[in-house]
C-alpha positions, 0 to 999 in steps of 0.5 A: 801316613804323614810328613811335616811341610814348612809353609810358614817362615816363623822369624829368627828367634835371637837368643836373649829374646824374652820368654813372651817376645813378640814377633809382628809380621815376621819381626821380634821388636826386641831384635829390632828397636833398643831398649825394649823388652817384653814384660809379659802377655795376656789374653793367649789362654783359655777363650770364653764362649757365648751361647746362643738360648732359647727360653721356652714358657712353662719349662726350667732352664732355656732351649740350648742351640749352639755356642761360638767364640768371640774375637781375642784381644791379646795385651802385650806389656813392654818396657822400653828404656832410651838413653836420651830423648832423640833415641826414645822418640826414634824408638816410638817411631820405629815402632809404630812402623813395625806395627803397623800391618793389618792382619799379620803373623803373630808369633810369642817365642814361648810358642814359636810354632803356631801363629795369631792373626792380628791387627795392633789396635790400641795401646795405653798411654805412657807417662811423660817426662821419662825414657824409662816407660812401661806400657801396652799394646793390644792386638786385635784377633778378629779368628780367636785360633792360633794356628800350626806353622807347618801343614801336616801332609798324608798319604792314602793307603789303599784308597784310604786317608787318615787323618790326624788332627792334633788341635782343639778345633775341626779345620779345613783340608785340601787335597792333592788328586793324581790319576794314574789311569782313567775315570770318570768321578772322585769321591772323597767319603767321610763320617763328616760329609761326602765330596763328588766330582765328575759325573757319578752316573757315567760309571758304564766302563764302554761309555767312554768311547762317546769321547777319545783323545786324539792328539797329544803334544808327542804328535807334534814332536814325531811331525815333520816342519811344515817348510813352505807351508802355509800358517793359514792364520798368518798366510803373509809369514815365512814358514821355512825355519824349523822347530825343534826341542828345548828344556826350560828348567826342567820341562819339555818345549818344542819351540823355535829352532831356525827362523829360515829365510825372512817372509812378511813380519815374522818368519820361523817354524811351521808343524801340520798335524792331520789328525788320525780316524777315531776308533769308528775309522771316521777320518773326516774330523772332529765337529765338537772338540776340547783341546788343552795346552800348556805354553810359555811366553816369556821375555827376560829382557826389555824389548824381546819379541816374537810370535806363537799360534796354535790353529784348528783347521778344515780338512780343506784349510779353513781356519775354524778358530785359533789362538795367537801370541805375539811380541812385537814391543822392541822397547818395553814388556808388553805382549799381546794374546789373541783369539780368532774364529772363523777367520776373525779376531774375537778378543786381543789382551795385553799383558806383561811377559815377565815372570810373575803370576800377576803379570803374565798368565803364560809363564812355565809354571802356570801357563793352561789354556783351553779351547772347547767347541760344541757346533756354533758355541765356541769357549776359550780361556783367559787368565781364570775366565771363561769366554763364550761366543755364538758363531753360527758360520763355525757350527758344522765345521770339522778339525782336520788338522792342527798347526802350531807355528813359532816364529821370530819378528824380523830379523830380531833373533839371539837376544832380540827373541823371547827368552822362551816360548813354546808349547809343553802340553797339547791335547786333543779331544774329539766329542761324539756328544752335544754337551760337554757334562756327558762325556765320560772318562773327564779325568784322563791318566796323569789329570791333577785335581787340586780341592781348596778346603777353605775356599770350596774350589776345585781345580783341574790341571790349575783350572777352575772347574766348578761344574764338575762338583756333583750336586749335594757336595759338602766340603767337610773338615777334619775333626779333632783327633783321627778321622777317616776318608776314603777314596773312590772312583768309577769301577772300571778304574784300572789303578787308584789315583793317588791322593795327599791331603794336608791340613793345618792344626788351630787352637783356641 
């Protein structure tokens, strides 16, 4: 099955536009510049292909290898009548600003459902000494397709996909993957190719006791406050306020609830998580581990401050490692995140807690972070990459427990805290094995799994994971017409994960 997804905003189609009107980069220049017109356009038909031969001694005719297809050059011819000189020149103006975008939308209103990509390049020169001129204008389309200004979307039926590709070329497809219980491999089967993900030999359902899930962002919530505490990474800050649960457009937080009485810098609230046995009874704690978490800090105001951290810790309070935010610009917008081991800082970033994406790497929507253990080697995650250290004194230290502290600057409280911060996910992860590529049941229930056909990447829960794709992988496309793909995963499986695919239909 499959939906239509708008993704493309095509421009307003004025009702006296011409048949061939061009919209540029989400404009229709009759819509915008008086007294002009499309005439007609060239160069959106049928495309030549050059072949590529080889000719061999002594046979007829040459060896045929392949055929491609050159750019497109599209001619726009125009009229433009001006009622004296300054409006003519005024026309011209506004057009060459219109038109100057490289690489830009470009839609014909007799075909306002597909789009080029293209450039204006050159145009003819118009005869002088009038206000009532004919010319042209070449667009440059170095991809010769016109493409769908909606992506088709499909479901999978009993772990099968079919797609539907109503173009005249094969086109790249990505993927949606939704487990709904735990495995270990994805793989995405077609007569084009075959996608694989995870680790295929790990297929043995009890393996994946070499790996368990020990704590979860519900832990926290069922915790009591830690009043009195010790924050062990800021044993100088006051911990007896509360945390408490937010909503933050629809998603759980638990983030501050009370500052409590003022102690040191900052003051607020403190959870101590001392983390259950594993299923062999072992209570002494996790010496390799994996914990992701997904936060939010944010200020929707200038000069919000305020401070968050998440530690790892010894069964006698030792501070294996630890990740910290904080605020405490009272002026402008820019917070800070750290990352601490073995009681030292390692790295401190700046970055702008507002509310964009190129910004702030910790706003609600897209807020994942991470941190894996593996004895002295220690990796955390920053804005899509990847730090590793080498930290001999951390090697054979076990997590125990697990704090989380959220906490005010001062007396800075009401408007003068964050907007929002806290934490919506947290999980825990204790590792049985040396190397993170062994451990079984990589996917857990509820793991999303983004594949981005034209680029060839994979993502897991918004993170990059290109380790995870199985050697010989081939990012294949859909052919024209209806094409299969079949879904599959470990045995032991208990329910199918669930899968949507879209794609977005070009033609030549």
């Amino acid at each position: 099955m499959y939906a239509f997804v708008d993704t493309v905003n095509s421009g307003i189609v004025g009702t006296n536009l011409p048949t061939e009107a061009m919209s540029y980069n989400g404009v229709y220049l009759e819509n915008e510049i008086d007294g002009y017109r499309t005439l007609s356009v060239t160069g959106r038909e049928l495309m030549e292909s050059e072949v590529t031969h080889t000719e061999i001694d002594g046979m007829d005719g040459s060896y045929y290898r392949y055929k491609t297809t050159p750019a497109r050059t599209i001619t726009v011819k125009y009229q433009l009548r001006a009622r004296g000189s300054r409006e003519y020149r005024e026309a011209y103006n506004k057009m060459n600003k219109l038109l100057s975008g490289e690489q830009v939308k470009v839609i014909f209103n007799d075909e306002s459902d597909k789009y080029f990509i293209g450039t204006k390049t050159s145009n003819t020169q118009v005869d002088g000494g009038s206000n009532n001129v004919i010319g042209e204008i070449e667009i440059y389309c170095s991809d010769p397709r016109k493409y769908s200004t909606t992506e088709k979307e499909f479901t999978a039926t009993d772990g099968v996909l079919n797609i539907v590709n109503e173009g005249t070329v094969p086109v790249s497809i990505d993927y949606d993957v939704q487990t709904t219980s735990e495995t270990g491999y994805i793989g995405l089967v077609s007569e084009e190719g075959i996608m694989q993900y995870g680790k295929v030999e790990e297929l043995d359902g009890e393996s994946y006791e070499k790996s368990e899930w020990l704590a979860s962002i519900k832990d926290f919530y069922n915790c009591n406050d830690d009043i009195g505490g010790t924050d062990v990474m800021h044993p100088s800050y006051g911990t007896n306020g509360t945390l408490i649960e937010h909503t933050w457009f629809g998603n759980k937080f638990i983030g501050l609830g009370s500052a409590g009485t003022k102690k040191g810098n900052a003051n607020g609230g403190l959870r101590t998580l001392v983390l259950p046995a594993d299923s062999s009874g072992d209570t002494s704690g996790a010496k390799n581990f994996y914990c992701w978490f997904h936060l939010c800090f944010y200020a929707g105001l200038m000069g919000q401050t305020g401070e968050m951290c998440i530690n790892f810790l010894t069964a006698d309070d030792k501070l294996i490692c630890g990740c910290n935010w904080y605020k405490t610009d009272a002026i402008g917008n820019t917070g800070h995140y750290e990352i601490l081991a073995n009681g030292k800082v390692l790295k401190n970033w700046e970055f702008t807690t507002s509310h964009l994406q190129a910004q702030n790497p910790f706003y609600y929507k897209w807020g994942s972070c991470d941190v894996l253990k593996e004895g002295a080697n220690i990796r955390f995650f920053f804005w899509a990459r990847y730090y590793n250290f080498y930290i001999p004194e951390i090697e054979n230290m076990k997590c125990a427990k697990i704090q989380i502290a959220v906490k005010q600057w001062g007396d800075r409280g009401g408007n003068k805290f964050m907007s929002m911060i806290g934490f919506d996910v947290i999980d825990f992860e204790k590792m049985n094995v040396e190397k993170w590529k062994d451990i079984p049941n990589r996917y857990p229930n509820g793991t999303n799994i983004t594949i981005d056909g034209k680029s060839s990447h994979v993502y897991v829960n918004g993170m990059a994971r290109p380790e995870d794709e199985v050697l010989g992988t081939q990012y294949f496309k859909a052919p024209v017409g209806t094409s299969e793909v079949k879904v599959t995963c470990s045995e032991w499986t208990k329910s199918q994960p669930i899968v949507k695919a879209k794609i977005r239909e070009a033609w030549l």
